[in-house]
TIRODREN-157824 format. One record per residue (C-alpha): residue number from 1; residue in one letter; x, y, z. Coordinates in Angstrom, 1 decimal. Each point is the difference from the previous one (the first is absolute). Layout:
<recs>
[NUM,"A",[X,Y,Z]]
...
</recs>
This chain:
<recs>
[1,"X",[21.6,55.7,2.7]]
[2,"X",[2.6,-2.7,-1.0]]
[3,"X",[-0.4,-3.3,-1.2]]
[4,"X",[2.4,-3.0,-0.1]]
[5,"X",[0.2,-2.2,-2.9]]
[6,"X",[0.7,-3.8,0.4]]
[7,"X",[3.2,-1.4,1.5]]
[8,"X",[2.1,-0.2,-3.2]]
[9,"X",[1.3,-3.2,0.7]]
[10,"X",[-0.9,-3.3,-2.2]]
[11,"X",[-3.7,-0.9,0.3]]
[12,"X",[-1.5,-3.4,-0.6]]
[13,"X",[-1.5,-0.9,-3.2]]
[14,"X",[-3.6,0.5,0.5]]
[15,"X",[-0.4,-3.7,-1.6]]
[16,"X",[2.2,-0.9,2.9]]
[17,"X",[-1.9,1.7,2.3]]
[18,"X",[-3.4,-1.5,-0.7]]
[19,"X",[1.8,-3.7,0.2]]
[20,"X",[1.0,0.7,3.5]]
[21,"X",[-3.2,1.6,1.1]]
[22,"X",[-1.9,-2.9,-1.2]]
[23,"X",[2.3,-3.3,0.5]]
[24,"X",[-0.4,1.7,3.4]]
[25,"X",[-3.3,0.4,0.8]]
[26,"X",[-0.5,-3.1,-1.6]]
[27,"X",[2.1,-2.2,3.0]]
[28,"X",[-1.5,2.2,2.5]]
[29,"X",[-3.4,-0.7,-1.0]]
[30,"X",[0.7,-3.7,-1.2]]
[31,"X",[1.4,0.0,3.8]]
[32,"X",[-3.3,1.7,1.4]]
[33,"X",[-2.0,-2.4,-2.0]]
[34,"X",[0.9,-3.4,1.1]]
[35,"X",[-0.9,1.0,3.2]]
[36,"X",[-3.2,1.1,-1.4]]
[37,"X",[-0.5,-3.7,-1.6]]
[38,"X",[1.0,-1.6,3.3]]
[39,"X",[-1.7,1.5,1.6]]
[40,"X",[-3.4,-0.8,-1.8]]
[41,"X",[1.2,-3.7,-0.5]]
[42,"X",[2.6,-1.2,2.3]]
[43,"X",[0.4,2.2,3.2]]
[44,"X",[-3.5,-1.0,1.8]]
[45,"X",[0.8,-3.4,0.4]]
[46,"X",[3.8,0.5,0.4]]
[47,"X",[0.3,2.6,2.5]]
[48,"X",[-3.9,-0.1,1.8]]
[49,"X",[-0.9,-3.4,-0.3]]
[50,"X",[-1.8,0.2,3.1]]
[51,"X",[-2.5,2.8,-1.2]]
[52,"X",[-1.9,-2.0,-2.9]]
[53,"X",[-0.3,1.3,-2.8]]
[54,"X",[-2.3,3.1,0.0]]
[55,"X",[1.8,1.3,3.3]]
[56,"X",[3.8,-1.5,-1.8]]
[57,"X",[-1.2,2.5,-3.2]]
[58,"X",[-0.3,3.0,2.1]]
[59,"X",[3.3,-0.6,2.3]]
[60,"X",[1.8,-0.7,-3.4]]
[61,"X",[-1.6,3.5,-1.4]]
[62,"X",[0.5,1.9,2.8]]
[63,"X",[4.0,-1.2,-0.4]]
[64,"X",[-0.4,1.4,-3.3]]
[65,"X",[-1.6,3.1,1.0]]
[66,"X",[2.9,0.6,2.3]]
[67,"X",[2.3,0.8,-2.8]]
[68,"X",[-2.3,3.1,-1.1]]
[69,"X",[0.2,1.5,3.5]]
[70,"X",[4.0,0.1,-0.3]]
[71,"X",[-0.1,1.8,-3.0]]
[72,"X",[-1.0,2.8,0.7]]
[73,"X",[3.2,-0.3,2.5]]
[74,"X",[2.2,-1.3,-3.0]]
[75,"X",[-1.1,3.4,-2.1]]
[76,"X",[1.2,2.4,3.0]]
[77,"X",[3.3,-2.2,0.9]]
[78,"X",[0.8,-0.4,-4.1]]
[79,"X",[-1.2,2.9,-0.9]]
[80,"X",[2.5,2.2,2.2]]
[81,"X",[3.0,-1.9,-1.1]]
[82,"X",[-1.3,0.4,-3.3]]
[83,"X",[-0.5,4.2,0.1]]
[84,"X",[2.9,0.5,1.8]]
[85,"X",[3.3,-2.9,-1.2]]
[86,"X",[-1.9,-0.9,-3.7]]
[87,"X",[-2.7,-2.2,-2.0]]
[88,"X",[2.4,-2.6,-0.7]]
[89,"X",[1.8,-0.8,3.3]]
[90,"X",[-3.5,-0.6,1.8]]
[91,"X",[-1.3,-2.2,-3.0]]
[92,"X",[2.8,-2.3,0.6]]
[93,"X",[-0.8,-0.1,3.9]]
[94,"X",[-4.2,-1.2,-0.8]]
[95,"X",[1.2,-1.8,-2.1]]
[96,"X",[2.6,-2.2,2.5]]
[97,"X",[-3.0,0.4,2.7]]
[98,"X",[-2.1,-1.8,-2.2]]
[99,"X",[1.9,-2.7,-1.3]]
[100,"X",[1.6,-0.9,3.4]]
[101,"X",[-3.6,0.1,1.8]]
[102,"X",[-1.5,-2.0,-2.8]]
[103,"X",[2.9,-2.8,0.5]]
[104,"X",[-0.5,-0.3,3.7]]
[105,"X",[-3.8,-0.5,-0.6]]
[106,"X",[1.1,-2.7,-2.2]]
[107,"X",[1.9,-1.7,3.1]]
[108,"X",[-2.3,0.5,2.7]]
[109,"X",[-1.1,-3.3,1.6]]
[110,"X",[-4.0,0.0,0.0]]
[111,"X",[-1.8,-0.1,3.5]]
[112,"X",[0.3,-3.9,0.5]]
[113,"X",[3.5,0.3,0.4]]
[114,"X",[0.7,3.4,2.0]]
[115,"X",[-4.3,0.3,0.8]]
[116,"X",[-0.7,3.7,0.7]]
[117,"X",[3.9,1.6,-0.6]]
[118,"X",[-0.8,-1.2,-3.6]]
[119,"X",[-3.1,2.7,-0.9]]
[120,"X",[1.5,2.9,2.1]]
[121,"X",[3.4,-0.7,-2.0]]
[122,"X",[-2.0,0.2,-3.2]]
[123,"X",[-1.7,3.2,1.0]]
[124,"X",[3.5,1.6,0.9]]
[125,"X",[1.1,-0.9,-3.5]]
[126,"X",[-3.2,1.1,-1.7]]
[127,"X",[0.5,3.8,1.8]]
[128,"X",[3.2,-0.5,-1.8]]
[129,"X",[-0.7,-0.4,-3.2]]
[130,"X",[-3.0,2.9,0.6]]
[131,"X",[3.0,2.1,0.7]]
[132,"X",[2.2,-0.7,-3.0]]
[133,"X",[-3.2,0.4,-2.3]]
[134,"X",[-0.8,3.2,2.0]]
[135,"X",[3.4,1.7,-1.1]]
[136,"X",[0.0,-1.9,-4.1]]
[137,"X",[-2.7,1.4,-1.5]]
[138,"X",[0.1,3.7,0.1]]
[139,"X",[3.9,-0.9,-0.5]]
[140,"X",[-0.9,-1.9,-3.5]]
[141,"X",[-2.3,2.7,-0.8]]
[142,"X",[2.5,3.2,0.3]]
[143,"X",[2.5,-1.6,-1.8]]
[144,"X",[-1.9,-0.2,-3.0]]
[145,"X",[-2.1,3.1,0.8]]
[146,"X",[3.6,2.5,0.6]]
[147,"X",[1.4,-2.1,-3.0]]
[148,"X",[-2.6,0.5,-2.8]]
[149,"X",[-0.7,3.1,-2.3]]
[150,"X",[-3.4,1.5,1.5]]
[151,"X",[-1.8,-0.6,-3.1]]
[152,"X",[0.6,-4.0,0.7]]
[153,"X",[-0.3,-0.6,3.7]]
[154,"X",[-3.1,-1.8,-0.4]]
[155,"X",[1.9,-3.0,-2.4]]
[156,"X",[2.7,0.0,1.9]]
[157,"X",[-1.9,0.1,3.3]]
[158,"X",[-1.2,-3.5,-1.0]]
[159,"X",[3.2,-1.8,0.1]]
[160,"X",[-0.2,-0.1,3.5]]
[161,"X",[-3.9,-0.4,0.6]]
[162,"X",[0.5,-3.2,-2.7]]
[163,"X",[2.0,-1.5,3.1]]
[164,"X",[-3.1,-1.4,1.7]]
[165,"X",[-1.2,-1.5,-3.3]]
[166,"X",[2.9,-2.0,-0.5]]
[167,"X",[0.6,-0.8,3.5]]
[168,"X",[-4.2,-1.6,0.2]]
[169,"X",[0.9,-2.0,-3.1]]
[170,"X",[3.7,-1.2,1.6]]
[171,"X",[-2.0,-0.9,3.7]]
[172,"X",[-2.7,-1.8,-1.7]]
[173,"X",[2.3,-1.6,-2.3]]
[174,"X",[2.5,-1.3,2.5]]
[175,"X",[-2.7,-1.4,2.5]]
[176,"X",[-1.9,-1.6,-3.3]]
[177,"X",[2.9,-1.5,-0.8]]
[178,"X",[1.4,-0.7,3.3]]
[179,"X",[-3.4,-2.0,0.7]]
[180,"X",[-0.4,-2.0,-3.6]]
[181,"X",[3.5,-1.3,1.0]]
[182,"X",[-0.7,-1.0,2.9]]
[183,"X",[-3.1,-1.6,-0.4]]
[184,"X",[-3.9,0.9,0.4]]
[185,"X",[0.7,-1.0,3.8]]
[186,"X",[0.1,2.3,2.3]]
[187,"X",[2.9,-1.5,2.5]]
[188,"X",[3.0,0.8,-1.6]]
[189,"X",[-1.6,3.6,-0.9]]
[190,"X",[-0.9,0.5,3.5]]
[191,"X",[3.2,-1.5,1.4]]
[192,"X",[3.0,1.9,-2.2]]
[193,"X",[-1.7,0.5,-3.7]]
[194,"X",[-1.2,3.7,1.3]]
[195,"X",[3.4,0.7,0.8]]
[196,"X",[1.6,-0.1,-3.1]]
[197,"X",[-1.4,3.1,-1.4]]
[198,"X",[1.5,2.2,3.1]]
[199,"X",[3.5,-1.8,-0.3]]
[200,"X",[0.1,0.4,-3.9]]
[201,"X",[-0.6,4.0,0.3]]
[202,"X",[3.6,0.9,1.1]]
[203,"X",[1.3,-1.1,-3.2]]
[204,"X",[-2.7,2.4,-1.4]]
[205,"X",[1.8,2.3,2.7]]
[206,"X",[3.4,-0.3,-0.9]]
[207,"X",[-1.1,0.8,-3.7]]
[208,"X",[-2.0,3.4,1.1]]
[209,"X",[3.5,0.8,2.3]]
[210,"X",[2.1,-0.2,-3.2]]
[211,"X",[-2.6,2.0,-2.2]]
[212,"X",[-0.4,3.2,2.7]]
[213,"X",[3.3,0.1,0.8]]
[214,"X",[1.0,0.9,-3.9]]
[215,"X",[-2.5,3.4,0.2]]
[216,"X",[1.3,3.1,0.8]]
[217,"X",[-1.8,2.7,2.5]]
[218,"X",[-3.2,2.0,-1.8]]
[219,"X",[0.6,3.5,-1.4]]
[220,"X",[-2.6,1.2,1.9]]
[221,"X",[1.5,-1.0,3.7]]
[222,"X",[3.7,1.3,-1.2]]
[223,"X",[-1.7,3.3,-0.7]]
[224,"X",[-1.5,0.3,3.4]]
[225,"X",[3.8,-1.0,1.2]]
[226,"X",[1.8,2.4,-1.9]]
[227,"X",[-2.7,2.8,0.8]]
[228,"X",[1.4,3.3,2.3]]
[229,"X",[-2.1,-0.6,2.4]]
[230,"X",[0.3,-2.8,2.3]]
[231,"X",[-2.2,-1.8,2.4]]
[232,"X",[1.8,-2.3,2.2]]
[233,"X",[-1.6,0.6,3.1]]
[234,"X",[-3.5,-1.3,-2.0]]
[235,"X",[-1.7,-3.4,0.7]]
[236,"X",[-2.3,-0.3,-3.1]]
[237,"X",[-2.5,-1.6,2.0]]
[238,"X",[-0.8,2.9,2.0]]
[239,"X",[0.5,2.4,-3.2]]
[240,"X",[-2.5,-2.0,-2.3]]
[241,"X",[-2.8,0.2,2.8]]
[242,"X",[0.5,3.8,0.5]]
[243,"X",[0.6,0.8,-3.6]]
[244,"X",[-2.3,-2.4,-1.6]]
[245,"X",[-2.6,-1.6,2.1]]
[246,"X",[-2.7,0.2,-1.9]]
[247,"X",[1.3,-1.7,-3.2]]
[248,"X",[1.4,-3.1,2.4]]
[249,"X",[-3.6,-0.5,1.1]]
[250,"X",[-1.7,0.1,-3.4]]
[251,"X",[2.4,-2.0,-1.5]]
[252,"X",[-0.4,-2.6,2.5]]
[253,"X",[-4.4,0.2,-0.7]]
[254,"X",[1.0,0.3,-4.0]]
[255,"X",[1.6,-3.3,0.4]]
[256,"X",[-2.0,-2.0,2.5]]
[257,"X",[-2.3,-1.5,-2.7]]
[258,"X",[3.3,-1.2,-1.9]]
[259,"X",[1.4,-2.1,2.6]]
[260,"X",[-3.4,-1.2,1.0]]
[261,"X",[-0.7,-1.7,-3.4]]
[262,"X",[3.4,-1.0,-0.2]]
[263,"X",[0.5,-1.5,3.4]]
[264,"X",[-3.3,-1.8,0.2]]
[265,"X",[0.5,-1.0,-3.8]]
[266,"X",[3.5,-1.5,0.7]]
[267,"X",[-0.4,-1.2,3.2]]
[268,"X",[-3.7,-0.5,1.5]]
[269,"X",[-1.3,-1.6,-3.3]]
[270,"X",[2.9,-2.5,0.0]]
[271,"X",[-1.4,-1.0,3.2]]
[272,"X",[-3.4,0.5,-1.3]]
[273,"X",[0.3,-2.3,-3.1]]
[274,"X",[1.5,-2.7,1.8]]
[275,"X",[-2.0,-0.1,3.1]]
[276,"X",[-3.5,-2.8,-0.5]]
[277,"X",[-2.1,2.9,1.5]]
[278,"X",[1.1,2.1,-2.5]]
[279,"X",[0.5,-0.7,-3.7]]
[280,"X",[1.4,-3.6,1.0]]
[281,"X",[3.2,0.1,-2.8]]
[282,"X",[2.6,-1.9,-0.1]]
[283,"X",[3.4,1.3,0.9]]
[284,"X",[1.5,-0.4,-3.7]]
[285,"X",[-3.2,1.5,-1.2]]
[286,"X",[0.3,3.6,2.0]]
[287,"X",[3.8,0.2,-0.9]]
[288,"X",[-0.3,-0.5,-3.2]]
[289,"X",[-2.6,2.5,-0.2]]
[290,"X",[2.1,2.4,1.8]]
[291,"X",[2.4,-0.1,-2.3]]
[292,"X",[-2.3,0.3,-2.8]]
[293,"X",[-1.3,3.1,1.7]]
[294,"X",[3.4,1.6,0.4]]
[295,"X",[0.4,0.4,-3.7]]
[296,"X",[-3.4,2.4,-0.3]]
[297,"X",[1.4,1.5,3.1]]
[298,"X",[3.2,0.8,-1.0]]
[299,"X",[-1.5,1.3,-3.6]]
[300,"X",[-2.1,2.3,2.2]]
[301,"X",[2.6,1.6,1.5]]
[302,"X",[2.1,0.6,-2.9]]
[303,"X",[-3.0,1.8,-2.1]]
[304,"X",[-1.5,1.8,3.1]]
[305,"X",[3.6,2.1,0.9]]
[306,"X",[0.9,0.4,-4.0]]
[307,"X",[-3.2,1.6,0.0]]
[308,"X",[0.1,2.1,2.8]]
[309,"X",[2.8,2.1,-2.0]]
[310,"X",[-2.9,0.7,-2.0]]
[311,"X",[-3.1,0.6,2.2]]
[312,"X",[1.6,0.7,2.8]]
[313,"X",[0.5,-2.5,3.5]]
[314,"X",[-3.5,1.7,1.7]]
[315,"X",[-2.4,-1.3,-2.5]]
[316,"X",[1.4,-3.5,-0.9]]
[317,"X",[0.0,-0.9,3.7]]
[318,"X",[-3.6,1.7,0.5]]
[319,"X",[-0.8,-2.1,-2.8]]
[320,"X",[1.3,-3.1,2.0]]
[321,"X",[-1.9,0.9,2.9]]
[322,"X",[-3.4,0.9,-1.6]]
[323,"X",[0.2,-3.8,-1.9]]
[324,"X",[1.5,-1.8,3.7]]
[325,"X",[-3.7,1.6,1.1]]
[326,"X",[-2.5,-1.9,-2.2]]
[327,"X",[2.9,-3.0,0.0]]
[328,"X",[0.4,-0.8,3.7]]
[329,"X",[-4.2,-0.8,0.1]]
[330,"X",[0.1,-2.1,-3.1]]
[331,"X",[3.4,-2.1,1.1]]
[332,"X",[-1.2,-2.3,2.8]]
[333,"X",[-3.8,-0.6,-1.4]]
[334,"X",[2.2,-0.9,-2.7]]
[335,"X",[2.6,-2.6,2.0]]
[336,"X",[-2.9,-1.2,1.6]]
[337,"X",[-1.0,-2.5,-3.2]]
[338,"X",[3.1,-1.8,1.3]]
[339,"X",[1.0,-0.4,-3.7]]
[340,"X",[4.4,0.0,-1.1]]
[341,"X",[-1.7,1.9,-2.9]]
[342,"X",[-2.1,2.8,2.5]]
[343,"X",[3.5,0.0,2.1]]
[344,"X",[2.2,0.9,-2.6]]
[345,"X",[-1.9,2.7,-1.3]]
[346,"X",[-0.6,1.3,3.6]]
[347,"X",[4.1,0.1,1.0]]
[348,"X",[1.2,1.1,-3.3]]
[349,"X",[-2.5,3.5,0.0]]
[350,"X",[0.4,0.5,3.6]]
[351,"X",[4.0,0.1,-0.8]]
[352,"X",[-0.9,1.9,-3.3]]
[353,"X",[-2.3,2.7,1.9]]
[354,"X",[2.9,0.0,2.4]]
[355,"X",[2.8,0.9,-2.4]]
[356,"X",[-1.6,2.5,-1.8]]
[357,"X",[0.8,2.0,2.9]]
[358,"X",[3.3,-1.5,0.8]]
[359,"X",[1.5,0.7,-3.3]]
[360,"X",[-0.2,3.9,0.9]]
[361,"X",[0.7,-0.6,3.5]]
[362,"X",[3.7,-0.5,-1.1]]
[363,"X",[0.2,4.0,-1.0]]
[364,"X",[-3.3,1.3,1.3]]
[365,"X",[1.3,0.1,3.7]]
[366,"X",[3.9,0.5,-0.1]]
[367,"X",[-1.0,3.0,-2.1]]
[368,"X",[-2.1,1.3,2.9]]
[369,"X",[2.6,0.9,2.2]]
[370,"X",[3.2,2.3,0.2]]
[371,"X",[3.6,-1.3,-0.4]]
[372,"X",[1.0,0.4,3.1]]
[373,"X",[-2.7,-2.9,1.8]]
[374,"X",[-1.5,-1.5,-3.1]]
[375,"X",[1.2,-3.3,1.2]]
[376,"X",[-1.6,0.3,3.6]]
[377,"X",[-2.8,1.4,-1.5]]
[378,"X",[-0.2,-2.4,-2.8]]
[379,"X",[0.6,-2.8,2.2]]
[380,"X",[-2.9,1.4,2.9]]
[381,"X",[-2.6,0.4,-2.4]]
[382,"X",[0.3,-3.2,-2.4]]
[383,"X",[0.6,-2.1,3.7]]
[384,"X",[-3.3,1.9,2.2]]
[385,"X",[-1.7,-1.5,-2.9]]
[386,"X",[1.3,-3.2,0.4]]
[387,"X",[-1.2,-0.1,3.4]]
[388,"X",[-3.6,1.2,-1.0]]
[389,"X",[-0.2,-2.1,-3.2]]
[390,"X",[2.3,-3.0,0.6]]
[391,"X",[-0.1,-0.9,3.6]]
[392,"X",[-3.5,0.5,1.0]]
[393,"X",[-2.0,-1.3,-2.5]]
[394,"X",[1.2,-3.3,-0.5]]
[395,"X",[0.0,-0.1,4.0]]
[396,"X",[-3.8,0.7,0.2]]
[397,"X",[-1.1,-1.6,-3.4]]
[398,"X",[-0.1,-3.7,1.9]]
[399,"X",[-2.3,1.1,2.6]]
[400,"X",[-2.0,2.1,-2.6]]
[401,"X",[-1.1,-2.6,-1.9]]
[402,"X",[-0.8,-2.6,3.1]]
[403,"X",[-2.6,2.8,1.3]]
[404,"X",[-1.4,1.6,-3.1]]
[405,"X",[1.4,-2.3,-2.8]]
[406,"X",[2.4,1.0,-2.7]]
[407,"X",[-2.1,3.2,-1.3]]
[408,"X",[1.3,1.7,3.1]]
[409,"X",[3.6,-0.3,-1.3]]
[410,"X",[-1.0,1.7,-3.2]]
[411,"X",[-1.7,3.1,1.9]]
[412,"X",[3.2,0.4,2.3]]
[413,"X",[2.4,0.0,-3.1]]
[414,"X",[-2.6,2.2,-2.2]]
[415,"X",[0.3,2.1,3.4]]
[416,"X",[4.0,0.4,-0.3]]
[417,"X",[-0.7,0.8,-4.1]]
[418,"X",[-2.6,2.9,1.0]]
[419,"X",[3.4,1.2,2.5]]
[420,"X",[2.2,-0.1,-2.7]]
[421,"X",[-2.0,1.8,-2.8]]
[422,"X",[-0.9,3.1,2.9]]
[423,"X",[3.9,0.4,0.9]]
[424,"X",[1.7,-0.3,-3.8]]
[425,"X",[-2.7,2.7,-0.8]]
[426,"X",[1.6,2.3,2.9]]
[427,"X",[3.1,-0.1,-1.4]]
[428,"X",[1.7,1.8,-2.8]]
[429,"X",[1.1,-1.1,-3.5]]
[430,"X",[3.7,-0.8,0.4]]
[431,"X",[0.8,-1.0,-3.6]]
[432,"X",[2.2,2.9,-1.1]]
[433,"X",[1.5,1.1,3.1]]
[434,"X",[4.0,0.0,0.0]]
[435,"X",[1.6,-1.9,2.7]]
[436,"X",[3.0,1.1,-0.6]]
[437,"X",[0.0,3.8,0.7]]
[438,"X",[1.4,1.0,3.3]]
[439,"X",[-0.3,3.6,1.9]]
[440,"X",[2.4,1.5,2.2]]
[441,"X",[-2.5,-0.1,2.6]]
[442,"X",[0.7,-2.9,2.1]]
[443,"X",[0.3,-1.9,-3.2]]
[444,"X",[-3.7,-0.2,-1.2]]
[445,"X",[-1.6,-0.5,-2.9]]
[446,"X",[-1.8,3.0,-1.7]]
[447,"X",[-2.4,-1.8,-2.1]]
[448,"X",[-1.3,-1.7,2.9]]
[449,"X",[-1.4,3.0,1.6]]
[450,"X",[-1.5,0.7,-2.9]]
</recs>
């Protein structure tokens, strides 16, 4: 048995490191976000003004939804450049992808201009950004996860799970501000006000460019390079399903309930809050309470991965689960008193449940998988999930709650919770496996077969 050690070449600070992980995912998600907010606030009457307004809701959502269903693609295209040329060369492609998509959304004339060319334009660009934010996060994730001594993967796994945080607070800012300067109206909002928040991310864009471009490759990924045996002839697609099905498809369950609460708390509720037949908030009111909400989320995050160094990733996430339960039949009951006060408290514990199991997330499922295809695996479990948790509920939730009323939302996401909690049990504690040990057997980790 031989082993190789790290490529001695200069490595990035890891302070470096955990800028670039998070800037990153922070303009991805800030990216992936106003899309979110549009789409709860601007997209129904800009794009499907001819549906009304319930039927405009669901179009807009099922725009959104489209997104989740290319991830899964983004994770397998990303994910192979990113076992096979390097972490950082494929961050800086998702991270292009993105910004460029997000621009051109910002451009598109809305259907009264170009009539039906200008939704099927804005789905093509919505796959688009599902495929940079396909191949981004398991990216993010390894970098920090191959950079950080095993006994603190779960704080620096948060670096890049705080990305999301910062990104709801930045979307919700820019359109709160974007809307008090132009005016309680809705004209000019409708007309180019939305727009500002998509054309103002590729300064964000440039920033993230010039951060990732400063890291160097992970340890971990050199080692795999400079190991005797090679495996050229290898897609890691194919390798990660033959080698490791089985933890793909329970990371996927362990994190449906994660982007279900997130998803439905960022995005549906928007709609939800704002909407007369629903808690009938102003527009200023549910942003500003979304950025409120972002602080206890991104506070969440940070203590549920430190902490996960100590317990361990399995029981803080089961813990997350077991509380989304008894949560997700208490939240809409709840929203229902159509108080600011009874919304508040509803979006900031539905994002708080939810980041107590994304703050593991960040070195719970990199640390599932081998070298080799951890970032096809990575990527293919953390993006099945957001097709199960992200794209479908917040596609059914509408017509939910027009046939059996709100409480039917609660059951569906105490459904995805129950999911979760039954597949994080089925996997293994990962906490003190090394990720950077590498065989001479096609380059495989021993610990994971452990």
């Amino acid at each position: 048995m031989s082993t190789s050690a790290p490529h001695p070449r200069r490595q990035t600070p890891m302070w470096r490191v955990a800028t670039a992980s998070c800037v990153g995912t922070t303009i991805e998600f800030y990216d992936f976000f106003i899309y979110g907010t549009a789409a709860a606030l601007v997209f129904p009457k800009v794009f499907f003004p001819a549906l009304g307004a319930t039927a405009g809701t669901v179009a807009s959502f099922a725009t959104f939804a489209v997104a989740f269903v290319a991830r899964p693609l983004g994770a397998v295209l990303f994910g192979h450049y990113g076992d096979r040329i390097g972490r950082k060369r494929t961050l800086i492609s998702t991270l292009l992808l993105m910004g460029i998509s997000t621009m051109l959304i910002g451009l598109l004339p809305d259907a009264s201009t170009i009539g039906v060319v200008a939704p099927i334009l804005l789905v093509v660009l919505r796959f688009a950004q599902g495929l940079a934010v396909g191949g981004e996060w398991a990216g993010a994730a390894l970098l920090t996860a191959e950079y950080a001594p095993p006994n603190k993967r779960g704080l620096y796994g948060i670096f890049p799970q705080l990305g999301p945080a910062f990104a709801f607070a930045l979307s919700s800012a820019t359109f709160l501000v974007t809307g008090l300067v132009l005016g309680d109206g809705d004209e000019a909002f409708l007309n180019y006000g939305w727009r500002i928040p998509f054309l103002v991310s590729i300064v964000l864009v440039a920033i993230g460019f010039y951060i990732r471009s400063t890291i160097e490759e992970t340890p971990a990924f050199r080692a795999v390079q400079d190991a005797p045996a090679t495996s050229s002839s290898r897609v890691p697609f194919f390798e990660v399903l033959r080698a490791q099905p089985r933890e793909v498809l329970l990371a996927a369950g362990s994190l449906t309930m994660l982007f279900a609460f997130f998803y439905m708390g960022t995005a549906y509720l928007t709609s939800y809050g704002t909407n007369p037949q629903g808690a009938g908030l102003s527009r200023p009111v549910v942003l500003g309470i979304g950025i409120g909400a972002s602080v206890f989320f991104a506070v969440a995050i940070a203590v549920s991965g430190i902490v996960s160094d100590r317990f361990g990733r399995r029981r803080v996430i089961m813990t997350s689960c077991a509380a989304g339960v008894v949560w997700a039949l208490v939240l809409f009951p709840l929203l229902d008193t159509g108080t600011a006060v009874a919304f508040a408290i509803g979006l900031t514990v539905t994002l708080v449940v939810f980041a107590v199991s994304y703050g593991p997330a960040g070195s719970f499922v990199p640390e599932l998988f081998v070298t080799r295809h951890r970032y096809t695996g990575a990527g293919l479990g953390y993006n099945l999930a957001g097709v199960l948790g992200g794209a479908v509920p917040p596609l059914l939730a509408p017509g939910l709650a027009a046939s059996f009323g709100s409480i039917a939302i609660g059951v569906m996401l105490a459904v995805t919770a129950v999911l979760s909690l039954a597949c994080t049990y089925a996997l293994r504690e990962t906490s003190r496996r090394d990720l950077g040990h590498v065989d001479e057997v096609g380059g495989t980790q021993a610990a994971a077969t452990a």
